[in-house]
C-alpha positions as CSV (number, residue, x, y, z in Angstrom):
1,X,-11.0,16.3,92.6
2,X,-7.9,14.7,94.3
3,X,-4.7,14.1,91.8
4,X,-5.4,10.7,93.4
5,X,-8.7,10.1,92.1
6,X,-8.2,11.4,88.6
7,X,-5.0,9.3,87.9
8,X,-4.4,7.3,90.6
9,X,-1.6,5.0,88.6
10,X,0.5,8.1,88.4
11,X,0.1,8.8,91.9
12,X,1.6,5.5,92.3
13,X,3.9,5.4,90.0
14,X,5.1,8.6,91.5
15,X,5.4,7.4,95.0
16,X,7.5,4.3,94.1
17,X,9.7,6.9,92.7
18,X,10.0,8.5,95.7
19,X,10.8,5.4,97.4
20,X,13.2,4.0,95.2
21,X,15.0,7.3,95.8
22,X,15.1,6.9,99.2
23,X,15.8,3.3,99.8
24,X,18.1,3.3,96.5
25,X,21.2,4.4,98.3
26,X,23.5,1.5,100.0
27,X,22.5,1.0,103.7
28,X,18.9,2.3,103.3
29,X,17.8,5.7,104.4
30,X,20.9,8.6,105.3
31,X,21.5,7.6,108.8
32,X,20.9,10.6,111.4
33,X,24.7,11.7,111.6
34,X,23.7,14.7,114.0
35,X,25.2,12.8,117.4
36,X,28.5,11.8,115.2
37,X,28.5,15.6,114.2
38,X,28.3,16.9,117.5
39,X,31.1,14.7,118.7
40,X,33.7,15.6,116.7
41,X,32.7,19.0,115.1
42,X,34.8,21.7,117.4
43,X,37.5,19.2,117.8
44,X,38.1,19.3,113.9
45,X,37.1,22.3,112.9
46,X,40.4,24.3,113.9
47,X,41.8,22.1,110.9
48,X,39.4,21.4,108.2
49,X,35.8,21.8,106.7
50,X,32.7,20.6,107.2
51,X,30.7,20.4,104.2
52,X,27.0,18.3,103.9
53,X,27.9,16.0,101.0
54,X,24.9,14.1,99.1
55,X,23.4,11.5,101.1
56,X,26.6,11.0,103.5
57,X,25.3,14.3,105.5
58,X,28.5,16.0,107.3
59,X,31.9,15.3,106.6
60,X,35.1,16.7,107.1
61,X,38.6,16.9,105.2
62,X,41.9,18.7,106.1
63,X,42.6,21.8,104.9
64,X,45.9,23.2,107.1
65,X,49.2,22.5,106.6
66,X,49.1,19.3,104.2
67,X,51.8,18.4,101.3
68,X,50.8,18.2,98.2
69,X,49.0,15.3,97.3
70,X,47.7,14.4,100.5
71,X,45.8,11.3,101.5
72,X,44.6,9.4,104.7
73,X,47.3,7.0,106.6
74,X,50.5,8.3,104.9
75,X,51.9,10.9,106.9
76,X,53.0,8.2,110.1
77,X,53.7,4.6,110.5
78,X,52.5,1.2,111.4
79,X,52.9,0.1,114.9
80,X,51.8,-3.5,116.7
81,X,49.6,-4.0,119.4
82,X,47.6,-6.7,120.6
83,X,44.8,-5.2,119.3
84,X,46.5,-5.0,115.7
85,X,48.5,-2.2,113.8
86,X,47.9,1.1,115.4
87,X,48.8,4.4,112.9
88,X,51.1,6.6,114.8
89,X,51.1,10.2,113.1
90,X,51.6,13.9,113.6
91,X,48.3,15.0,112.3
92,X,46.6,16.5,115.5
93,X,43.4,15.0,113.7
94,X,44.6,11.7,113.7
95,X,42.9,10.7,117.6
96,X,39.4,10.7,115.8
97,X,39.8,9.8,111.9
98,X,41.9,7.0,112.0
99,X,40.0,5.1,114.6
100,X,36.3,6.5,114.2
101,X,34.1,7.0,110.9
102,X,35.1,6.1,107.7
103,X,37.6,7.9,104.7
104,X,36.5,8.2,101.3
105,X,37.6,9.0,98.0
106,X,35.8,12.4,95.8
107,X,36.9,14.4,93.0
108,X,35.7,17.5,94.7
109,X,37.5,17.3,97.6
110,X,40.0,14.5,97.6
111,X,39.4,12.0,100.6
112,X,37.1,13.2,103.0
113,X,35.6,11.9,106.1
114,X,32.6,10.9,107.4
115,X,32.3,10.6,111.3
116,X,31.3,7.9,113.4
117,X,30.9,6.8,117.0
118,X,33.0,3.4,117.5
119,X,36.2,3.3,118.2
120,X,38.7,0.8,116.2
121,X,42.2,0.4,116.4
122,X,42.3,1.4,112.2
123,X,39.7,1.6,109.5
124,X,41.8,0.2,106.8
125,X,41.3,-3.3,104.8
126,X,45.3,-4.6,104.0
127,X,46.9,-6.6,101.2
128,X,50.8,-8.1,101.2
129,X,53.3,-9.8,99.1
130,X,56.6,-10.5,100.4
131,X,57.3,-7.3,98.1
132,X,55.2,-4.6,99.1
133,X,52.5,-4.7,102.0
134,X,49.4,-2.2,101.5
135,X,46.5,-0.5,103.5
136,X,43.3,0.8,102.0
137,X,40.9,3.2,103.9
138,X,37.7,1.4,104.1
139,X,34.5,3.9,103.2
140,X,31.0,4.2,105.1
141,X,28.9,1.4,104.5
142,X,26.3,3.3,102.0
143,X,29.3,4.3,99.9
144,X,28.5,4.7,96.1
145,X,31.7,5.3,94.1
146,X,32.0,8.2,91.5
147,X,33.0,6.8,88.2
148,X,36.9,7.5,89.0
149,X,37.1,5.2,91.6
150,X,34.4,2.1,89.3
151,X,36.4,-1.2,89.8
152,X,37.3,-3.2,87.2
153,X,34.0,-4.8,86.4
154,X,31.7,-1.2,87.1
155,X,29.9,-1.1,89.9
156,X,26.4,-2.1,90.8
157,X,24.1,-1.7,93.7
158,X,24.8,-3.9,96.8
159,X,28.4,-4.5,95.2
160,X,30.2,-5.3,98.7
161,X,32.3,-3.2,100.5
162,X,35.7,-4.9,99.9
163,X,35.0,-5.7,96.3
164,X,34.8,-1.9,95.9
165,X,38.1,-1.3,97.2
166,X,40.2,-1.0,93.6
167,X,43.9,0.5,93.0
168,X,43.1,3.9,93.8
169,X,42.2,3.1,97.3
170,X,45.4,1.4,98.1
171,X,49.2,3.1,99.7
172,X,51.9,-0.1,99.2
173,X,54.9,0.2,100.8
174,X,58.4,-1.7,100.1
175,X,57.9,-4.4,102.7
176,X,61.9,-3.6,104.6
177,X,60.7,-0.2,105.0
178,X,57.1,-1.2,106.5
179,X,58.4,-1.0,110.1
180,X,60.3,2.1,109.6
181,X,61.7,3.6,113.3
182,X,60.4,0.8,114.8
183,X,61.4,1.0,118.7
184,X,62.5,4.5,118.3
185,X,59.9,7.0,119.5
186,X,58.6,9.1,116.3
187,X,60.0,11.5,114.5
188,X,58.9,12.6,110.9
189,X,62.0,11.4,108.9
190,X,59.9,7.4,110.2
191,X,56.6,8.4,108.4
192,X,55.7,7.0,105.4
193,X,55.0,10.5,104.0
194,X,59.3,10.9,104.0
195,X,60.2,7.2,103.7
196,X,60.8,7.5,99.3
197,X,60.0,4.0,99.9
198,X,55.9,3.7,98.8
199,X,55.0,2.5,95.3
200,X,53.9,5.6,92.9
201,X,49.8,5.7,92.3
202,X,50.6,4.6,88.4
203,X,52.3,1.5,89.5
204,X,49.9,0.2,92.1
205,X,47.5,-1.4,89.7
206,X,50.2,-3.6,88.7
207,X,50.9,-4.5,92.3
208,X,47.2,-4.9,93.5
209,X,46.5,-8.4,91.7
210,X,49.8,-9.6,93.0
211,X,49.4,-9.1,96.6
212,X,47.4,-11.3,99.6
213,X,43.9,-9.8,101.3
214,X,44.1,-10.2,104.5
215,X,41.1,-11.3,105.7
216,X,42.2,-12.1,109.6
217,X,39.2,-10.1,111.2
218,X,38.5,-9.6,114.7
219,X,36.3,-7.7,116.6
220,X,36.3,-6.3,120.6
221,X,34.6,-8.6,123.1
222,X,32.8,-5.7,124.1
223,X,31.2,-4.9,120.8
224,X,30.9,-8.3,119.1
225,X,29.6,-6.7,115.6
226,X,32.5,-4.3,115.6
227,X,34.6,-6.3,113.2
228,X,37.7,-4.8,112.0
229,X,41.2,-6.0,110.3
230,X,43.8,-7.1,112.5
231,X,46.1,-6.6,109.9
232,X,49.6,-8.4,108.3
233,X,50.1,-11.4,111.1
234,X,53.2,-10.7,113.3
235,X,55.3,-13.6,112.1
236,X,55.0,-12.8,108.6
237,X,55.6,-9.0,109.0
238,X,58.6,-9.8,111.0
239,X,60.3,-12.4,108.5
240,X,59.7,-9.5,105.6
241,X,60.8,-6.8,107.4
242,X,63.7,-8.6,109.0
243,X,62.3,-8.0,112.6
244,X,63.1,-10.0,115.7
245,X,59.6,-11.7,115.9
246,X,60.1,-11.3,120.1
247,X,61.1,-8.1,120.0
248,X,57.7,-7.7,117.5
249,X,55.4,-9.5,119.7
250,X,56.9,-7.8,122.9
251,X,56.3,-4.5,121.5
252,X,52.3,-5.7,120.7
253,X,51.8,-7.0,124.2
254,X,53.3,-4.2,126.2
255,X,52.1,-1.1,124.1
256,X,50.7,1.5,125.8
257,X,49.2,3.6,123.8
258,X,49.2,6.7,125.7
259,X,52.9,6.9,125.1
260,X,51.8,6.9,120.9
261,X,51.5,10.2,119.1
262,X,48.1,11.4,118.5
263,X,46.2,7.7,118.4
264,X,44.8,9.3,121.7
265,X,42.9,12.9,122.0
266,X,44.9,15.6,123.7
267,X,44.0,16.2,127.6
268,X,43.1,19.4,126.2
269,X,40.4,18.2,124.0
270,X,39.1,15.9,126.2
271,X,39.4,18.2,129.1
272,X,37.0,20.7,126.8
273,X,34.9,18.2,125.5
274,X,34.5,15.5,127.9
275,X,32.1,13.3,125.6
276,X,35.3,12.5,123.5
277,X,36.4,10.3,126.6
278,X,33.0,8.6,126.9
279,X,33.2,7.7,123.7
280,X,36.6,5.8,123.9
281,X,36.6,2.5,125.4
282,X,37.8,2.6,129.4
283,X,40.6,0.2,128.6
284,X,41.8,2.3,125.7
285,X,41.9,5.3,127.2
286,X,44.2,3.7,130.3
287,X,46.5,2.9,127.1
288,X,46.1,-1.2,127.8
289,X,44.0,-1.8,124.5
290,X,41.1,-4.2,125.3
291,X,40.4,-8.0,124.5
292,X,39.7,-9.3,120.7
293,X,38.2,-12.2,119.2
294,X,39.0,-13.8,116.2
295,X,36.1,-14.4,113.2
296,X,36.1,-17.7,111.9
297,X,34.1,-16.7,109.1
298,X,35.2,-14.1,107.0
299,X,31.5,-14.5,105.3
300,X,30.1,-12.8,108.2
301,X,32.1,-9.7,108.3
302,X,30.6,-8.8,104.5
303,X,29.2,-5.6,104.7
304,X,30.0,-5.2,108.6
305,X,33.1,-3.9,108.1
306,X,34.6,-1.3,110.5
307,X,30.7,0.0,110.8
308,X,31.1,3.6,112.6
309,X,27.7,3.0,114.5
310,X,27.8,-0.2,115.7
311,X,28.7,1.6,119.2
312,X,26.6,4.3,120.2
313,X,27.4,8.0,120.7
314,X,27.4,9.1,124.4
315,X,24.5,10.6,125.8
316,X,24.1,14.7,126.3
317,X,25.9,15.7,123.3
318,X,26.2,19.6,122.5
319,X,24.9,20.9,119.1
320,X,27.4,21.6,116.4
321,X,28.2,25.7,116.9
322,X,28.0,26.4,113.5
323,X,25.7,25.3,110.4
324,X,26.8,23.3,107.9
325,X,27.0,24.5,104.2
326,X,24.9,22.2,101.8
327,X,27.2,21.2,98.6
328,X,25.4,21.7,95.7
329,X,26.5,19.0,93.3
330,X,25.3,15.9,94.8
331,X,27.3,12.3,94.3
332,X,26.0,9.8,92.1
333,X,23.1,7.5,92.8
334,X,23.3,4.3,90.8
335,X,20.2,1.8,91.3
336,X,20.9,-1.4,89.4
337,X,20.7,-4.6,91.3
338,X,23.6,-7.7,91.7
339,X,23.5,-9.2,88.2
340,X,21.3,-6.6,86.8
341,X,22.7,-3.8,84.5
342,X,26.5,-2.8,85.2
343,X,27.4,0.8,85.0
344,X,29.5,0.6,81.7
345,X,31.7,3.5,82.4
346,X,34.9,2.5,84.4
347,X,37.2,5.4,86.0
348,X,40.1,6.1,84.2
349,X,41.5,5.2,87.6
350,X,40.1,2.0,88.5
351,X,42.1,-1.1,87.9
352,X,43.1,-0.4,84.6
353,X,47.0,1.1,84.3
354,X,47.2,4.8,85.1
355,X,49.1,5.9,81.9
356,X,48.1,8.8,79.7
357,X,47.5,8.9,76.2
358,X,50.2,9.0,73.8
359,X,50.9,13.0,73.9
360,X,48.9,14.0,76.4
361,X,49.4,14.3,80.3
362,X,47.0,12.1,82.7
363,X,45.8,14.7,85.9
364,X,44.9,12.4,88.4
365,X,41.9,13.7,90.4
366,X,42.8,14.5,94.3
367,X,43.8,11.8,96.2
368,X,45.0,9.3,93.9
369,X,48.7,10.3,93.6
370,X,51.1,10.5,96.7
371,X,53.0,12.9,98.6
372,X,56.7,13.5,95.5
373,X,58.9,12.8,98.7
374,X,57.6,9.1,100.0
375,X,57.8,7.2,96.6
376,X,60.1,5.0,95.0
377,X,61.3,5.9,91.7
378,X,60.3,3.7,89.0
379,X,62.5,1.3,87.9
380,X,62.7,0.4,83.8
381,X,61.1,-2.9,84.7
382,X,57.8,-1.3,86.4
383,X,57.8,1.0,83.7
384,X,57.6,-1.6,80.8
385,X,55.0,-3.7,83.0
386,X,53.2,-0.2,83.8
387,X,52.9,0.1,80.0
388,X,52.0,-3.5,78.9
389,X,49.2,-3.5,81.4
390,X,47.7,-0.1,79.2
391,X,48.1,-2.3,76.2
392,X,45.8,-4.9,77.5
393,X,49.0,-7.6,77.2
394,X,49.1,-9.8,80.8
395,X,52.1,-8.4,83.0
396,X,54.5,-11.0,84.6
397,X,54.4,-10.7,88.1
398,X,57.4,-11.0,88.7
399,X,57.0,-12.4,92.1
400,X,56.7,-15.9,93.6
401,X,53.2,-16.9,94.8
402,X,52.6,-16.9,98.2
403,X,51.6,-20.2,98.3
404,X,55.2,-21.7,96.6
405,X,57.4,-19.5,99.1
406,X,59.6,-21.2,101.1
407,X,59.7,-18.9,104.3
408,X,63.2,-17.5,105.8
409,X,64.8,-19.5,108.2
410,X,64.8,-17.7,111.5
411,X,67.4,-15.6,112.7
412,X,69.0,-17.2,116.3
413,X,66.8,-15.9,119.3
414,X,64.2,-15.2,117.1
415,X,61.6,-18.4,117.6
416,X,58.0,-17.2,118.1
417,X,57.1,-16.5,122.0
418,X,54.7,-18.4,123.8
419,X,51.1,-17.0,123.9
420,X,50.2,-15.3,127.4
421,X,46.9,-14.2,128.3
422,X,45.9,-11.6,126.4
423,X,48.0,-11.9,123.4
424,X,47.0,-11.6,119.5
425,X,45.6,-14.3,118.0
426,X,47.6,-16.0,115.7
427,X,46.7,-15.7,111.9
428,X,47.9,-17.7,108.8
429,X,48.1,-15.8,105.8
430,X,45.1,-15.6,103.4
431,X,45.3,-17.2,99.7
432,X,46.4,-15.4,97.1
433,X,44.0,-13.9,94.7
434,X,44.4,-12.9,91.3
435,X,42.1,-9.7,90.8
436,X,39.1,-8.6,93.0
437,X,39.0,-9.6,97.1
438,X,35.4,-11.1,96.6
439,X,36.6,-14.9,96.1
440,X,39.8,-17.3,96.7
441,X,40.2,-15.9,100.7
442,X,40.4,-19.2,102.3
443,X,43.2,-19.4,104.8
444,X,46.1,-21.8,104.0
């Protein structure tokens, strides 16, 4: 007799198990990452491993020649384009994991990253003050956070992808330094990683409530789903970073970014693997950028964010040369539904201040703390508000809101250029919001 036939509510009961462990994770079913393997697997290799991790499948992290305390879109700067801030960087691996896939945050292995085949300017989600502007990786869209990285609130299933994006994901920078070297070709003393000027991990949850999320998303004409952040809007950067807004928005329209260190592949690797270059857009790889449009509705980019399949791979591509190794602790899988059970465990690294017990040391996991030489010291100010915040007492801000601040008059020469054909679109600045980025983004 049949298991079927002798209890057949088991059976069932047993195969709705089965589904809800397949369907449970965000995004559905693991996509088929074997094309996004392929594409980028000898090109990274040389500086990193592949591992197959839980229900992501393959992804990579650097392993050769990193500081301590690495972490994604530190070691280089900010640059304008017309297509929105472009990370310049001395990585060699920066060509593909700053503008394909997705970074995200582990325990194990610190930020690690999981490949895609479209092509964006940046993966990063952005917030600003007139302080401090900051950049956060933005992770694949069937991300499910370990408890470190919980928000303020836990997390639950179908949480979306911005709300999950608490202190821990987020580098803030002094807001003069933000356009460090700019119109100087690069050298390392301009990246972020040397600039002493970024805000240490233990202060950045007193920052993150303070600051603007910029929701100014665009996406390429030819790839109308591909929405992505533009980033800060060129007037505002220029008035806190005392830029000439020309000279800014001359710089946007007329990069070529050929000339920009590693946001391109080497000829070499292109040469070797000539599926790289079909999988950048024409106009990029001619160094002109390509045409954007800007989303009226920042409702509509929920979930869509930066996806790294919108665009598919190219055709014909070779199998990865080497297998993968399987990791044997697999990440969390956390079922509950929108307004269903919250996990009740937040990360000791999640919104709440990053102080350690009275006598005892906190050890960050990997990832979370930055690079000794590119923060700011701590001044006795941040230290008391760094330690109210642990108390549970509400911190003074101790900046204006955005909303109250009476902009800079411009310098002489400096009035906004027409728009030509071509040019960004214009942004204002988002509303400021006082915790999470899920409500109060309406532009202003």
């Amino acid at each position: 007799m049949r298991l079927a036939d002798k209890n057949p509510g088991k059976v069932m009961g047993l195969a709705l198990l089965l589904l809800l462990a397949w369907t449970g994770i965000p995004g559905g079913p693991a996509r088929a990452a074997a094309e996004d393997l392929a594409l980028f697997y000898d090109a990274l290799a040389p500086y990193g491993a592949w591992v197959n991790y839980g229900h992501y499948g393959p992804v990579w992290y650097p392993t050769n020649g990193l500081a301590a305390n690495w972490r994604p879109y530190v070691d280089g700067r900010w640059l304008p384009t017309a297509q929105g801030w472009i990370f310049e960087t001395s990585e060699p691996w920066g060509w593909a994991t700053y503008h394909f896939g997705n970074w995200m945050p582990t325990t194990e292995y610190g930020w690690v990253w999981v490949p895609g085949s479209t092509w964006y300017p940046s993966t990063t989600a952005w917030r600003t003050s007139d302080d401090y502007l900051g950049w956060a990786p933005v992770p694949p869209p069937d991300f499910v956070p370990e408890p470190a990285y919980y928000p303020s609130g836990g997390y639950y299933f179908g949480m979306p992808l911005v709300d999950l994006l608490c202190p821990p994901f987020w580098v803030f920078v002094r807001a003069p330094f933000f356009l460090r070297g700019f119109g100087s070709p690069f050298f390392p003393s301009f990246s972020f990683a040397n600039s002493a000027a970024l805000a240490p991990y233990n202060f950045v949850p007193v920052l993150f409530p303070r600051t603007v999320f910029e929701s100014n998303y665009v996406s390429p004409v030819f790839a109308p789903r591909a929405f992505f952040a533009f980033g800060p809007p060129f007037p505002f950067a220029a008035r806190v970073t005392n830029t000439n807004i020309a000279t800014l928005n001359n710089f946007a329209e007329n990069a070529n970014l050929t000339r920009l260190r590693n946001v391109l592949p080497p000829d070499p690797v292109t040469s070797k693997q000539p599926f790289i270059r079909a999988a950048i857009p024409a106009a990029v790889l001619g160094g002109t950028g390509f045409q954007i449009t800007r989303v009226t509705d920042p409702a509509a980019v929920q979930g869509q964010l930066v996806r790294p399949g919108v665009v598919p791979p190219p055709a014909n591509l070779p199998k990865a040369t080497q297998e993968i190794p399987r990791v044997a602790k697999e990440v969390p899988q956390i079922l509950t539904a929108p307004g269903r059970q919250r996990a009740s465990k937040i990360g000791a690294f999640g919104t709440k201040a990053l102080t350690p017990p009275k006598g005892k040391a906190l050890t960050p996991p990997k990832g979370i703390a930055l690079p000794p030489q590119s923060v700011h010291a701590l001044t006795p100010m941040m230290q008391r508000q760094i330690r109210q915040q642990a108390q549970g007492i509400k911190v003074p801000s101790g900046f204006a809101p955005p909303q109250l601040r009476t902009p800079a008059p411009a310098a002489a020469g400096a009035a906004p250029v027409a728009p030509r054909p071509g040019s960004p679109p214009s942004f204002p600045r988002s509303a400021p919001v006082t915790g999470g980025t899920g409500e109060g983004r309406g532009l202003r």
